[in-house]
PQR file with spaces between the fields and no chain letter, atoms N, CA, C, O and H, PARSE charges and radii, in Angstrom:
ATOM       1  N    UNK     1      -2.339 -192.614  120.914 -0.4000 1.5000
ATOM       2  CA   UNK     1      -2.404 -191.834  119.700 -0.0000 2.0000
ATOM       3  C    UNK     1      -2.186 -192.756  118.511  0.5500 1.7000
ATOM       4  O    UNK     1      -1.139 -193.403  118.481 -0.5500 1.4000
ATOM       5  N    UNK     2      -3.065 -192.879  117.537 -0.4000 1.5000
ATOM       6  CA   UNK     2      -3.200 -193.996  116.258 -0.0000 2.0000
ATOM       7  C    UNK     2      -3.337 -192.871  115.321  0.5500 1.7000
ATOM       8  O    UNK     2      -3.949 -191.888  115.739 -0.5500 1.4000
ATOM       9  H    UNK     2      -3.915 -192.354  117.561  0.4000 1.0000
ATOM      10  N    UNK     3      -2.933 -192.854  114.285 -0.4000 1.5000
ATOM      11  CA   UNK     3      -3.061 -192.099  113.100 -0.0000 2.0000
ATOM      12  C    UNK     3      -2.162 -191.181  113.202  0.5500 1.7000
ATOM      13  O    UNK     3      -2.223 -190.664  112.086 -0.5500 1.4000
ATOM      14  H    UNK     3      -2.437 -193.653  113.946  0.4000 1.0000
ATOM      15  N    UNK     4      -1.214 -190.516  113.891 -0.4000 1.5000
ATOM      16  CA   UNK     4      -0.147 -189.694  114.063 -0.0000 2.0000
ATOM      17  C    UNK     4       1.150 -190.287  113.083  0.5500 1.7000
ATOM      18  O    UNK     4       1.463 -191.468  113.237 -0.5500 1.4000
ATOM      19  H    UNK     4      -1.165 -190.936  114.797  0.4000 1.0000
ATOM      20  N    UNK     5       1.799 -189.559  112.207 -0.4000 1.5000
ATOM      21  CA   UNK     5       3.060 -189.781  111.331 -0.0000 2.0000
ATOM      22  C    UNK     5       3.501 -189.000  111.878  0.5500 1.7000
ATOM      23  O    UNK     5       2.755 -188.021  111.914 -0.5500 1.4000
ATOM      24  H    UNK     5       1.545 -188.600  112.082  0.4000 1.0000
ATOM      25  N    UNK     6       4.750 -188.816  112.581 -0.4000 1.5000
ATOM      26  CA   UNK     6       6.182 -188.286  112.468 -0.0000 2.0000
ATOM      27  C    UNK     6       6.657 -187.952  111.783  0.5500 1.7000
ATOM      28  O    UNK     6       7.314 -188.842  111.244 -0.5500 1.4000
ATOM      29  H    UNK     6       5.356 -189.611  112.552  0.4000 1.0000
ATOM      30  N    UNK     7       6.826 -186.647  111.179 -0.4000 1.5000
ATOM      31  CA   UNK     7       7.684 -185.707  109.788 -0.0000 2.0000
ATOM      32  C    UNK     7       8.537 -184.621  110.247  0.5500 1.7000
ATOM      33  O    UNK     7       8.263 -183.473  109.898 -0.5500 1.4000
ATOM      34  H    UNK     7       6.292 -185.924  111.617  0.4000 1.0000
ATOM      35  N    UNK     8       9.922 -184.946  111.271 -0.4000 1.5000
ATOM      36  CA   UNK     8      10.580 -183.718  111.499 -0.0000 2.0000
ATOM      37  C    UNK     8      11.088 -182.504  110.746  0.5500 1.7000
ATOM      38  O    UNK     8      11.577 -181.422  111.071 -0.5500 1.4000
ATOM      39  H    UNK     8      10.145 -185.879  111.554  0.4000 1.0000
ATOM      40  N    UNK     9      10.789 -183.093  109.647 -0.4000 1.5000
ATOM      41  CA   UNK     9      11.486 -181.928  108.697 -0.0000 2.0000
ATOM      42  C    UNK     9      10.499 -181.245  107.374  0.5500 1.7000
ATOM      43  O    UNK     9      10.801 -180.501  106.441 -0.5500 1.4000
ATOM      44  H    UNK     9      10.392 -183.972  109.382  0.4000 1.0000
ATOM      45  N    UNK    10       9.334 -181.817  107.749 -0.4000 1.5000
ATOM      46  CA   UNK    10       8.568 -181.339  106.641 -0.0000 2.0000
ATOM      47  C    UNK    10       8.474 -179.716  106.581  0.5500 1.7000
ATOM      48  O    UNK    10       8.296 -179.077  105.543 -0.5500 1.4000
ATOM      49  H    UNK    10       9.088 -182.421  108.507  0.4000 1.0000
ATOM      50  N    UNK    11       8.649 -179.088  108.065 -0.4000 1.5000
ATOM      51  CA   UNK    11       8.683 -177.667  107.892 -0.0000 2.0000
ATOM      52  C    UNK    11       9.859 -176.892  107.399  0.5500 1.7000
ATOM      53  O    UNK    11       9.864 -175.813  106.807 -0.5500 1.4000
ATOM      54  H    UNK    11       8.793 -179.606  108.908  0.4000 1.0000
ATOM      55  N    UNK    12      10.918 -177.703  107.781 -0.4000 1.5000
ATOM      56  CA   UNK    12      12.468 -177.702  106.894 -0.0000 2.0000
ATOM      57  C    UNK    12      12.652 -178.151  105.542  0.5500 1.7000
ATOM      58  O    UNK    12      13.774 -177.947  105.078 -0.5500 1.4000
ATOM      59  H    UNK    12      10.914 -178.580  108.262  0.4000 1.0000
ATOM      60  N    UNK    13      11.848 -178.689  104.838 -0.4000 1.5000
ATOM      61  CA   UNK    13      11.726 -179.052  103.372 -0.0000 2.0000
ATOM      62  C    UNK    13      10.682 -178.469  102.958  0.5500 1.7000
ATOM      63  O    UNK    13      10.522 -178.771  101.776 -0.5500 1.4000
ATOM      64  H    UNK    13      10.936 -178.855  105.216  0.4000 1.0000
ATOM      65  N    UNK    14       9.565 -177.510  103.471 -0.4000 1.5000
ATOM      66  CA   UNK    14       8.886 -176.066  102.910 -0.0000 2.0000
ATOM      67  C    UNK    14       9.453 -175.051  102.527  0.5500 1.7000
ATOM      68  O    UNK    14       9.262 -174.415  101.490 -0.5500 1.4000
ATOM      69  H    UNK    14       9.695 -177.264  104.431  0.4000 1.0000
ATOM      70  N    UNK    15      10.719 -174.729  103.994 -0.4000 1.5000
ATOM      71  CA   UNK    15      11.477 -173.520  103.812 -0.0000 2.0000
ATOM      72  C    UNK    15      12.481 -173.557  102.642  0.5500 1.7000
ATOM      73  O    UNK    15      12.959 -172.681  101.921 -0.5500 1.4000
ATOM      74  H    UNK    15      10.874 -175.246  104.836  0.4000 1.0000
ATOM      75  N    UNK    16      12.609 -174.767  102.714 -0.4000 1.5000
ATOM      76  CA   UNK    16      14.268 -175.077  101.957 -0.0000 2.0000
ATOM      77  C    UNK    16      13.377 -174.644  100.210  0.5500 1.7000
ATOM      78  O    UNK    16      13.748 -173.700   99.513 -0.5500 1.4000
ATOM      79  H    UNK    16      12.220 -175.479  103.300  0.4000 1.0000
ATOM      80  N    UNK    17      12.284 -175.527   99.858 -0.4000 1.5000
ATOM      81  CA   UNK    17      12.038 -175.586   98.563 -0.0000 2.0000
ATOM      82  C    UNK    17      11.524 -174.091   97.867  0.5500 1.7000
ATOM      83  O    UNK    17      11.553 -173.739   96.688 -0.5500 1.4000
ATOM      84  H    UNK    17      11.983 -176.294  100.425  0.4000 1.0000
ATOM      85  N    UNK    18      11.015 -173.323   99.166 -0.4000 1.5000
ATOM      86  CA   UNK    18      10.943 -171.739   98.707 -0.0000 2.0000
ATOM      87  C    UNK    18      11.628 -171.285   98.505  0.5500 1.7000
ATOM      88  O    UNK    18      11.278 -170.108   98.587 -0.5500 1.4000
ATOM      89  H    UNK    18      10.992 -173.609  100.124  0.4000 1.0000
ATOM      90  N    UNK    19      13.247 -171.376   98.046 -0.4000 1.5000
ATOM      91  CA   UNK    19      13.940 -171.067   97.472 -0.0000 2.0000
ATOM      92  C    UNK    19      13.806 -170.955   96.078  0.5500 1.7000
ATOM      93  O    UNK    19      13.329 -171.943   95.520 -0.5500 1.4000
ATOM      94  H    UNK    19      13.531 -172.333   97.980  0.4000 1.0000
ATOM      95  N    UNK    20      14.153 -169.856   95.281 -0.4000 1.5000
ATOM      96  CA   UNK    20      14.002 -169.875   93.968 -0.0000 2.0000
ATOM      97  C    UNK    20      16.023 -170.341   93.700  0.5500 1.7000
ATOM      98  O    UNK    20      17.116 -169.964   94.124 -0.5500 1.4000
ATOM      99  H    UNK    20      14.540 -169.053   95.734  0.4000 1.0000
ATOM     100  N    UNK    21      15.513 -171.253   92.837 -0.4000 1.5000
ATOM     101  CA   UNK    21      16.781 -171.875   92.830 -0.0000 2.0000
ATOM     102  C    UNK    21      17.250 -171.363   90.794  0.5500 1.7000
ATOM     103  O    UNK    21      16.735 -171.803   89.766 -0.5500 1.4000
ATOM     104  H    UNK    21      14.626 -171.559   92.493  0.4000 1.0000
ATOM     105  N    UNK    22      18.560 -170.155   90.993 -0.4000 1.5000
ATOM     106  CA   UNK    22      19.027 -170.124   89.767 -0.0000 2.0000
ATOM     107  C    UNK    22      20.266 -170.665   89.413  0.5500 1.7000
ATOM     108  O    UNK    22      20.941 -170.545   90.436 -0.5500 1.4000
ATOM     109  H    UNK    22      18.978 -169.798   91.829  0.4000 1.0000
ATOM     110  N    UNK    23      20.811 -171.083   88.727 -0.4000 1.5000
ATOM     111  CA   UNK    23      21.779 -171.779   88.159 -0.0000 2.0000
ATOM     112  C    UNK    23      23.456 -170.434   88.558  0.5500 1.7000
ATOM     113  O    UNK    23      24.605 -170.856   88.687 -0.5500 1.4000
ATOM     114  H    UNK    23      20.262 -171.180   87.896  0.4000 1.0000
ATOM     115  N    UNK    24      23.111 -169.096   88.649 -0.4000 1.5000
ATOM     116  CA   UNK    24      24.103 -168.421   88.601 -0.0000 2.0000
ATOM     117  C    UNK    24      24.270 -168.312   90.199  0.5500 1.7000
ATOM     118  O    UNK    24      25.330 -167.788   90.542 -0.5500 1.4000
ATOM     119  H    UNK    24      22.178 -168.753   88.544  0.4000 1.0000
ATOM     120  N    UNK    25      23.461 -168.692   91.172 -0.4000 1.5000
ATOM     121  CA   UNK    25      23.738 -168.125   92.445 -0.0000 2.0000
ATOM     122  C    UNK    25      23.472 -169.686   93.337  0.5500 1.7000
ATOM     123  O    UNK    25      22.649 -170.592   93.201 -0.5500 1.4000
ATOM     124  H    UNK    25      22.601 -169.118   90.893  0.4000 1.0000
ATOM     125  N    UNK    26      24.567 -169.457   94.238 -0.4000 1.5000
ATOM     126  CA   UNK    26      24.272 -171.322   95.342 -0.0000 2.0000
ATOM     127  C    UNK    26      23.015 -171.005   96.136  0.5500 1.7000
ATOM     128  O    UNK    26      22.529 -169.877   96.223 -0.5500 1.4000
ATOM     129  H    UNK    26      25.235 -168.721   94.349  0.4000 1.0000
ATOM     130  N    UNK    27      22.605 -171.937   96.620 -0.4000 1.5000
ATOM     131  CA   UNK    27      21.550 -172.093   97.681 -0.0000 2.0000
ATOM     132  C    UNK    27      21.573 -171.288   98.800  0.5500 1.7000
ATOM     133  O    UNK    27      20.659 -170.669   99.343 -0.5500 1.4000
ATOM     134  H    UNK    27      22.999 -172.853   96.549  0.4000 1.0000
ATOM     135  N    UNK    28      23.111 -171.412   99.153 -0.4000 1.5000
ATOM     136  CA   UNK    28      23.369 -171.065  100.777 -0.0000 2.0000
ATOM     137  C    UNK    28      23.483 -169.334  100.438  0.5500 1.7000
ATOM     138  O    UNK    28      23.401 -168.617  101.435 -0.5500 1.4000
ATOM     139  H    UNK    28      23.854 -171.916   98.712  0.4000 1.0000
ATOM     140  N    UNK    29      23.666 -168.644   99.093 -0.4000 1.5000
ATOM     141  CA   UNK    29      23.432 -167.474   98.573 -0.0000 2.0000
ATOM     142  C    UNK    29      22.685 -166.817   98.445  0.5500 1.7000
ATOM     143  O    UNK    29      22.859 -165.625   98.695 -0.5500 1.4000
ATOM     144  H    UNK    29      23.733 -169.227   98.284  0.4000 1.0000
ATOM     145  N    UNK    30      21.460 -167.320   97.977 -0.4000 1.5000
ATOM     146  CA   UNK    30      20.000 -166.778   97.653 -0.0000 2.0000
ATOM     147  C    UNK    30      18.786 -166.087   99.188  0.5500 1.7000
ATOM     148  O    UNK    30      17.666 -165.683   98.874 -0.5500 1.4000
ATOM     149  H    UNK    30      21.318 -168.289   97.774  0.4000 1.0000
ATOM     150  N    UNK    31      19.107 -166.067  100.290 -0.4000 1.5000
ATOM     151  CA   UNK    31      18.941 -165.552  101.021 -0.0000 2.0000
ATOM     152  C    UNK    31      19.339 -163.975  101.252  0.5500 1.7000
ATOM     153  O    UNK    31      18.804 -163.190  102.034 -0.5500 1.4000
ATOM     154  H    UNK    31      20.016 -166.395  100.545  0.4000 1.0000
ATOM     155  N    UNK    32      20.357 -163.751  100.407 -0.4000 1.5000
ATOM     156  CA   UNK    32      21.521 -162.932  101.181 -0.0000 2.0000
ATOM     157  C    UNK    32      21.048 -161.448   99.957  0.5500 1.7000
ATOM     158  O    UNK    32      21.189 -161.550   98.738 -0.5500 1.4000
ATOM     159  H    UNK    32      20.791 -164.390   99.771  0.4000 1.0000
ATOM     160  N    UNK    33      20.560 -160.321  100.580 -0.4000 1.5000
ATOM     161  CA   UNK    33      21.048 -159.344   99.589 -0.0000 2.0000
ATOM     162  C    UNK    33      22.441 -159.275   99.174  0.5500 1.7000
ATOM     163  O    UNK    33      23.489 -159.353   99.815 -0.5500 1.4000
ATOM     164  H    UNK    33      20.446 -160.238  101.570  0.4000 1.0000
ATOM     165  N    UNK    34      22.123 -159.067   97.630 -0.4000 1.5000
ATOM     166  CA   UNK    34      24.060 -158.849   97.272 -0.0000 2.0000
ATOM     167  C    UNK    34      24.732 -157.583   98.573  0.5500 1.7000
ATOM     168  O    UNK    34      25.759 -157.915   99.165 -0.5500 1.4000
ATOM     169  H    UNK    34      21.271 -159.003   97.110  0.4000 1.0000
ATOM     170  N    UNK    35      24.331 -156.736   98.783 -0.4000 1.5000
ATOM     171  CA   UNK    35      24.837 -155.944   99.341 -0.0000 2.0000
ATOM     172  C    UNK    35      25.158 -156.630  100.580  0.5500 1.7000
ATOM     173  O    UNK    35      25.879 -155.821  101.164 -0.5500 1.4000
ATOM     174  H    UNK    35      23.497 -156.466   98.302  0.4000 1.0000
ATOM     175  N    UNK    36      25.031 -157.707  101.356 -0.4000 1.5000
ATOM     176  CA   UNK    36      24.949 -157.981  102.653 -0.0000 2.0000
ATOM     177  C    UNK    36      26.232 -158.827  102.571  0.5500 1.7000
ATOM     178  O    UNK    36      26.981 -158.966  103.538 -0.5500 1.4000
ATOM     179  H    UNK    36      24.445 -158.364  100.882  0.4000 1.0000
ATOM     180  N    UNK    37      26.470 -159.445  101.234 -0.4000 1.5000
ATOM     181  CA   UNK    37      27.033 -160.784  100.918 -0.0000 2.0000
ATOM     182  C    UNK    37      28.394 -159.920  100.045  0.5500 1.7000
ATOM     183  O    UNK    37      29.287 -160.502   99.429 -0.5500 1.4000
ATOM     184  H    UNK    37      25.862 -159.332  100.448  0.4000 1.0000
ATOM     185  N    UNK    38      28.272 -158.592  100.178 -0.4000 1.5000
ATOM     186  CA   UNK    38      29.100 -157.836   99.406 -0.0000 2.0000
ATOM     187  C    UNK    38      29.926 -157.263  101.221  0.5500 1.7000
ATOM     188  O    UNK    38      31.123 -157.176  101.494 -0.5500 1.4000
ATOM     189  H    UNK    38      27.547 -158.120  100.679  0.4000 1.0000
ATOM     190  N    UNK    39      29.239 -157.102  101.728 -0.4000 1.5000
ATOM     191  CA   UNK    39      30.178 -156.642  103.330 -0.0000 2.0000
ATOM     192  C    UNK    39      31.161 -157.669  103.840  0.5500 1.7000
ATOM     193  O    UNK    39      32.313 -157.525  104.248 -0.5500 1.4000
ATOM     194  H    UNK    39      28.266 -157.172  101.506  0.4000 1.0000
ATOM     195  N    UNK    40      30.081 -159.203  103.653 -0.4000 1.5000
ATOM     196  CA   UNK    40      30.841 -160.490  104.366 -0.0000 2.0000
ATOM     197  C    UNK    40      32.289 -160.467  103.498  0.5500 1.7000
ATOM     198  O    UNK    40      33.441 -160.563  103.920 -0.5500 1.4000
ATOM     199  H    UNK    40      29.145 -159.320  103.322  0.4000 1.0000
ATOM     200  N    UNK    41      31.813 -160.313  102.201 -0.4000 1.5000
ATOM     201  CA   UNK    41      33.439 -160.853  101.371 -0.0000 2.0000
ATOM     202  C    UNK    41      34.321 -159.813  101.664  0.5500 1.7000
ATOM     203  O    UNK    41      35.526 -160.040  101.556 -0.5500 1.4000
ATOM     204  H    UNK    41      30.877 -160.235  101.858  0.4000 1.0000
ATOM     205  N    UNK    42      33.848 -158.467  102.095 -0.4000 1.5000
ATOM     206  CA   UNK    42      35.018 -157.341  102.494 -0.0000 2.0000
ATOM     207  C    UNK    42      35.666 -157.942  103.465  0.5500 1.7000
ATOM     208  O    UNK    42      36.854 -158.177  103.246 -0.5500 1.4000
ATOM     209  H    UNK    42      32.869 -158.283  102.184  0.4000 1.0000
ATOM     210  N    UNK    43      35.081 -158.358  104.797 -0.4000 1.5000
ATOM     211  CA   UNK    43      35.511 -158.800  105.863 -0.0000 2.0000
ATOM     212  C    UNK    43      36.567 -159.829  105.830  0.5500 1.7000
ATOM     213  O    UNK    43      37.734 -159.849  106.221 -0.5500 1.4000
ATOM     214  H    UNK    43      34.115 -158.167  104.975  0.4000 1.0000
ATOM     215  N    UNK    44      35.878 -160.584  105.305 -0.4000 1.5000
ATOM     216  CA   UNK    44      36.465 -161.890  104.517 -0.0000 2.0000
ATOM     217  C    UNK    44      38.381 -161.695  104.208  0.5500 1.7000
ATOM     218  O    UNK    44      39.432 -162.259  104.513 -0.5500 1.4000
ATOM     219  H    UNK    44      34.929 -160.568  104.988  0.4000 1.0000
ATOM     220  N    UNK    45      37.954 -160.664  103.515 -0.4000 1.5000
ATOM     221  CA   UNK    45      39.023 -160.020  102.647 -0.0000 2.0000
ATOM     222  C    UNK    45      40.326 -159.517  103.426  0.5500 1.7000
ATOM     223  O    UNK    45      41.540 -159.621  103.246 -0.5500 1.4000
ATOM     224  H    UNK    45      37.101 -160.206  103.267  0.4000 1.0000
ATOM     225  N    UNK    46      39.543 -158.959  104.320 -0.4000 1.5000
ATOM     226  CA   UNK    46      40.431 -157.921  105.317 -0.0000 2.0000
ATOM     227  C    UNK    46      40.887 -158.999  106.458  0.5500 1.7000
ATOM     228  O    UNK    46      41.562 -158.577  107.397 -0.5500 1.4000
ATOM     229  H    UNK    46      38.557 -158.874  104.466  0.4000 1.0000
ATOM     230  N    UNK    47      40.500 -160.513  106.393 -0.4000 1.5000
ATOM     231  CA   UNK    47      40.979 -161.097  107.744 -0.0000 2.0000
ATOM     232  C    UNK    47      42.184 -161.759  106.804  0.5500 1.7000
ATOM     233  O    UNK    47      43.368 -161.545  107.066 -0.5500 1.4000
ATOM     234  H    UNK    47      39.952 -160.856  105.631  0.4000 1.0000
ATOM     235  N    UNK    48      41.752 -162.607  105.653 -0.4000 1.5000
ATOM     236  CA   UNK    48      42.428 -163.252  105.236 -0.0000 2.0000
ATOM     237  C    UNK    48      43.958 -162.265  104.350  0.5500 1.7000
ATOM     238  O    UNK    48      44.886 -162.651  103.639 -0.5500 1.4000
ATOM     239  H    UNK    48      40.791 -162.780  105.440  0.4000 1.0000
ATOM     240  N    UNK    49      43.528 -160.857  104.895 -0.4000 1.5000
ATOM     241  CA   UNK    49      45.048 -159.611  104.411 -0.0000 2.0000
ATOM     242  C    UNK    49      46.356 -159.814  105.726  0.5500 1.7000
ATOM     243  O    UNK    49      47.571 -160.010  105.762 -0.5500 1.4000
ATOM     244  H    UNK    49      42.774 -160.542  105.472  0.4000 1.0000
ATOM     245  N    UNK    50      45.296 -159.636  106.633 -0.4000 1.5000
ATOM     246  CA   UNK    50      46.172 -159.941  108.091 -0.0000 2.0000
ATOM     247  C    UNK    50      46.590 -161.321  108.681  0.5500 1.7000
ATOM     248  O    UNK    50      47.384 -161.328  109.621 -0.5500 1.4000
ATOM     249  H    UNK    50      44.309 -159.476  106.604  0.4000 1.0000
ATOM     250  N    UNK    51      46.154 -162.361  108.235 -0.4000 1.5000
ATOM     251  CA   UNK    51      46.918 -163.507  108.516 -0.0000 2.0000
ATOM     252  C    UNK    51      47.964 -163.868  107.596  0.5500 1.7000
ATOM     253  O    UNK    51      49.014 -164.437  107.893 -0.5500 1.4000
ATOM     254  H    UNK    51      45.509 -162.355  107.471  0.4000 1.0000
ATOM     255  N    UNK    52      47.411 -163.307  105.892 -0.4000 1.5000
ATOM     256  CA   UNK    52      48.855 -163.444  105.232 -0.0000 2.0000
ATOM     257  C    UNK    52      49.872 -162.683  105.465  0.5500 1.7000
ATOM     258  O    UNK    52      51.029 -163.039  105.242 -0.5500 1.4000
ATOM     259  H    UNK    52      46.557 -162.845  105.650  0.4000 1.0000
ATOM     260  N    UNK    53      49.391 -161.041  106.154 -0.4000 1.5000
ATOM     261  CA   UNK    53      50.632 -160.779  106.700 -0.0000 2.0000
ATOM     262  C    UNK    53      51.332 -161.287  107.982  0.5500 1.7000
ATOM     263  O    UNK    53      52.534 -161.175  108.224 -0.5500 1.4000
ATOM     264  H    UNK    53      48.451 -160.752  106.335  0.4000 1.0000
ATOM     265  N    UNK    54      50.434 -161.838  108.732 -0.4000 1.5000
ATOM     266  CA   UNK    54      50.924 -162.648  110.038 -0.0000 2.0000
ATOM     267  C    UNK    54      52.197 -163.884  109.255  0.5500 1.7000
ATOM     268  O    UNK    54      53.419 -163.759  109.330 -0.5500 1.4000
ATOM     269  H    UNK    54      49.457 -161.929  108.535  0.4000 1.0000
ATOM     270  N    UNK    55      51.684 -164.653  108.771 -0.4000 1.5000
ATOM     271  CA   UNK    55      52.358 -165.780  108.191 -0.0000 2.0000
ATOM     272  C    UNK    55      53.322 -165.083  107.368  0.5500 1.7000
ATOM     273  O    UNK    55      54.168 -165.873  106.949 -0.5500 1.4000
ATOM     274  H    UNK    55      50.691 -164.755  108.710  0.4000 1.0000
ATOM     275  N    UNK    56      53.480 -164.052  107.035 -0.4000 1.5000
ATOM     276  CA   UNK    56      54.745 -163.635  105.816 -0.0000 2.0000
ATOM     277  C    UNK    56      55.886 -163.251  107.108  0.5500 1.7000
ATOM     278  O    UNK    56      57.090 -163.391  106.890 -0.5500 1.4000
ATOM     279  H    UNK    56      52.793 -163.410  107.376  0.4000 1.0000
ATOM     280  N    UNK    57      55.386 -162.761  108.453 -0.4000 1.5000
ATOM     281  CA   UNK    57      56.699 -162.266  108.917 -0.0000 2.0000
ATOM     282  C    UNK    57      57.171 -163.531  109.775  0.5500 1.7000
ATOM     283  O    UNK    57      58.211 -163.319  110.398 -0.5500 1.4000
ATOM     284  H    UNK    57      54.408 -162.647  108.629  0.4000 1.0000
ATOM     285  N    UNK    58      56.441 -165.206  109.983 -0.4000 1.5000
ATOM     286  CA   UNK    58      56.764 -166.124  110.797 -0.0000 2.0000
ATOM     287  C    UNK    58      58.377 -166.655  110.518  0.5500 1.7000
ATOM     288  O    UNK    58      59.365 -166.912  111.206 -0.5500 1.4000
ATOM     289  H    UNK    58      55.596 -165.379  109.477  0.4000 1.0000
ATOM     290  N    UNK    59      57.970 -166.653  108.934 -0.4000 1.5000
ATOM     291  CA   UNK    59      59.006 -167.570  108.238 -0.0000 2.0000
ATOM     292  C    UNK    59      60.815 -166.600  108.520  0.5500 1.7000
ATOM     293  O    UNK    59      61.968 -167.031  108.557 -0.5500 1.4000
ATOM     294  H    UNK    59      57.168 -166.444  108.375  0.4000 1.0000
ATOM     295  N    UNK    60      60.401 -165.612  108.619 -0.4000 1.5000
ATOM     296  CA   UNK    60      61.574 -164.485  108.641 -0.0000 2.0000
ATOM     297  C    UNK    60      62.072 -164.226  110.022  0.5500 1.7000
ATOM     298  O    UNK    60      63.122 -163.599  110.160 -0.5500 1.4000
ATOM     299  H    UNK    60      59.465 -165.262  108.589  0.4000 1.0000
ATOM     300  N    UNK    61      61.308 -164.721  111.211 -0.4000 1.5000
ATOM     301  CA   UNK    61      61.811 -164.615  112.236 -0.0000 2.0000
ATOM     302  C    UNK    61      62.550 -166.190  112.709  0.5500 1.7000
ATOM     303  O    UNK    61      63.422 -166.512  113.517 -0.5500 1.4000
ATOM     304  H    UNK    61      60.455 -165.231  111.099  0.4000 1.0000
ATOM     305  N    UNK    62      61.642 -166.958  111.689 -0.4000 1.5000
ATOM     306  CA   UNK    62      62.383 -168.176  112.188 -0.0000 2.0000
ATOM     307  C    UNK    62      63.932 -168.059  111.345  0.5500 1.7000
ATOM     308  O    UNK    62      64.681 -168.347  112.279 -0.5500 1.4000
ATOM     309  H    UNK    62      60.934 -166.696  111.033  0.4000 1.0000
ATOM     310  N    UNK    63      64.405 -167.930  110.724 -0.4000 1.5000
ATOM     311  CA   UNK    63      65.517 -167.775  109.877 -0.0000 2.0000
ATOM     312  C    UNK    63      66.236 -167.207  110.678  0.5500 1.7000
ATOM     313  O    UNK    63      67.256 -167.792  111.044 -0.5500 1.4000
ATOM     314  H    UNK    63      63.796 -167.697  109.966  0.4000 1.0000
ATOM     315  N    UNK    64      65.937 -165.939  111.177 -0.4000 1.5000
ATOM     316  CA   UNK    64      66.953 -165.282  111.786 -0.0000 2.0000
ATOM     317  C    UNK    64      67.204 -165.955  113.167  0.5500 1.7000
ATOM     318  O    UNK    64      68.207 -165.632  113.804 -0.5500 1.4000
ATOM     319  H    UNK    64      65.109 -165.463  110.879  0.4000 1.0000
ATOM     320  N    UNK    65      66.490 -166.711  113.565 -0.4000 1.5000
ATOM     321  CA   UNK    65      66.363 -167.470  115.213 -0.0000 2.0000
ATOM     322  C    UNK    65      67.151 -168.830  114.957  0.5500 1.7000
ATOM     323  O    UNK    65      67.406 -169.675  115.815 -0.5500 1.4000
ATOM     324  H    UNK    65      65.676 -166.974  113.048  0.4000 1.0000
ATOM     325  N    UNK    66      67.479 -168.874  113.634 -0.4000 1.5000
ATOM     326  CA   UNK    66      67.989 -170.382  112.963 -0.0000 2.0000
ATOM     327  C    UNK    66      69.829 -169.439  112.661  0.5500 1.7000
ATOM     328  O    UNK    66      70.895 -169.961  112.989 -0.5500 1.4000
ATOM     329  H    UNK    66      67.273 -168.187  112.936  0.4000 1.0000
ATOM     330  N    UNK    67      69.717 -168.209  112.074 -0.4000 1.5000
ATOM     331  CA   UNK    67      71.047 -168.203  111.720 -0.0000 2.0000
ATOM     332  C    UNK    67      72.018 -167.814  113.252  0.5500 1.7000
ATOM     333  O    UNK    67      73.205 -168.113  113.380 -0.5500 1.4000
ATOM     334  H    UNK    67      68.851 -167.785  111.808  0.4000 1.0000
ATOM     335  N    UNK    68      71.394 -167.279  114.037 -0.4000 1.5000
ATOM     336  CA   UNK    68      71.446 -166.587  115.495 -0.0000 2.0000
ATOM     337  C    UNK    68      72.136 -167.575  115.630  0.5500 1.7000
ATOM     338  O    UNK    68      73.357 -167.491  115.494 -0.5500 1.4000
ATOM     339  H    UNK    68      70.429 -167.036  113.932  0.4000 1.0000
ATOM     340  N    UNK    69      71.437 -168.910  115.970 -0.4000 1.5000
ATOM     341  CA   UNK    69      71.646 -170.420  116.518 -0.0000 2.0000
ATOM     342  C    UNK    69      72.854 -170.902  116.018  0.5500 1.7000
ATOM     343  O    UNK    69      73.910 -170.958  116.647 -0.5500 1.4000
ATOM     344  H    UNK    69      70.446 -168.979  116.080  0.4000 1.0000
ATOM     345  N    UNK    70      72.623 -171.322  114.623 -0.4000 1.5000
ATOM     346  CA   UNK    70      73.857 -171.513  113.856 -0.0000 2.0000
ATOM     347  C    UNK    70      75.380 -170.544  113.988  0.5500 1.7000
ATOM     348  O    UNK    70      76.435 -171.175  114.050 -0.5500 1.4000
ATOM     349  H    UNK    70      71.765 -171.276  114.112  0.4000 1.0000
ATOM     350  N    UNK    71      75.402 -169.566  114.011 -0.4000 1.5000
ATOM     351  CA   UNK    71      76.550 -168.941  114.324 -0.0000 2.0000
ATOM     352  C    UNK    71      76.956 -169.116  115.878  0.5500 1.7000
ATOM     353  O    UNK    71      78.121 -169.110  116.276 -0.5500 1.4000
ATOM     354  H    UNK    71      74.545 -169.054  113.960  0.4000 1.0000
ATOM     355  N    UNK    72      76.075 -169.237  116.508 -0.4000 1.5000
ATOM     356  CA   UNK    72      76.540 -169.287  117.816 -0.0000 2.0000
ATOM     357  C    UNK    72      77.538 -170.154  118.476  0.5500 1.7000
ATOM     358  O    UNK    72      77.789 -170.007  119.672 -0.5500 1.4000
ATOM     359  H    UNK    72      75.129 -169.243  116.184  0.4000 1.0000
C-alpha cells in the first residue's frame, strides 16, 4: 500500500470542531441540554450533602473515643 496517510483522529477533530464554541459555556458543556446538566448538578449536590454529613459526625466520634481513652 503506497499513497495511504495515517490520520487517527481526523474523525475526532470533525466531531470536536462541530462544536459551536461560546465564550459563556465550556466545551465539555455544550453537548448537554441545560436540563440534563441541571439533574447532574442536583445529584452532584445531594452526594456531596451526604459525605459532608458523613465527615461532620467522624471528627465527633473520634473525640469522644479520645476522651473515653484519656480518662481511662
Amino acid at each position: 500500500m503506497s499513497g495511504v496517510i495515517f490520520e487517527p483522529f481526523e474523525e475526532v477533530k470533525r466531531a470536536y470542531l462541530a462544536i459551536p464554541i461560546t465564550a459563556l459555556v465550556s466545551v465539555a458543556r455544550q453537548r448537554y441540554a441545560q436540563a440534563c446538566e441541571a439533574a447532574v448538578n442536583e445529584q452532584i449536590k445531594l452526594v456531596v450533602q451526604w459525605l459532608r454529613q458523613c465527615l461532620v459526625r467522624v471528627p465527633c466520634h473520634v473525640c469522644v473515643f479520645r476522651q473515653r481513652r484519656h480518662n481511662s
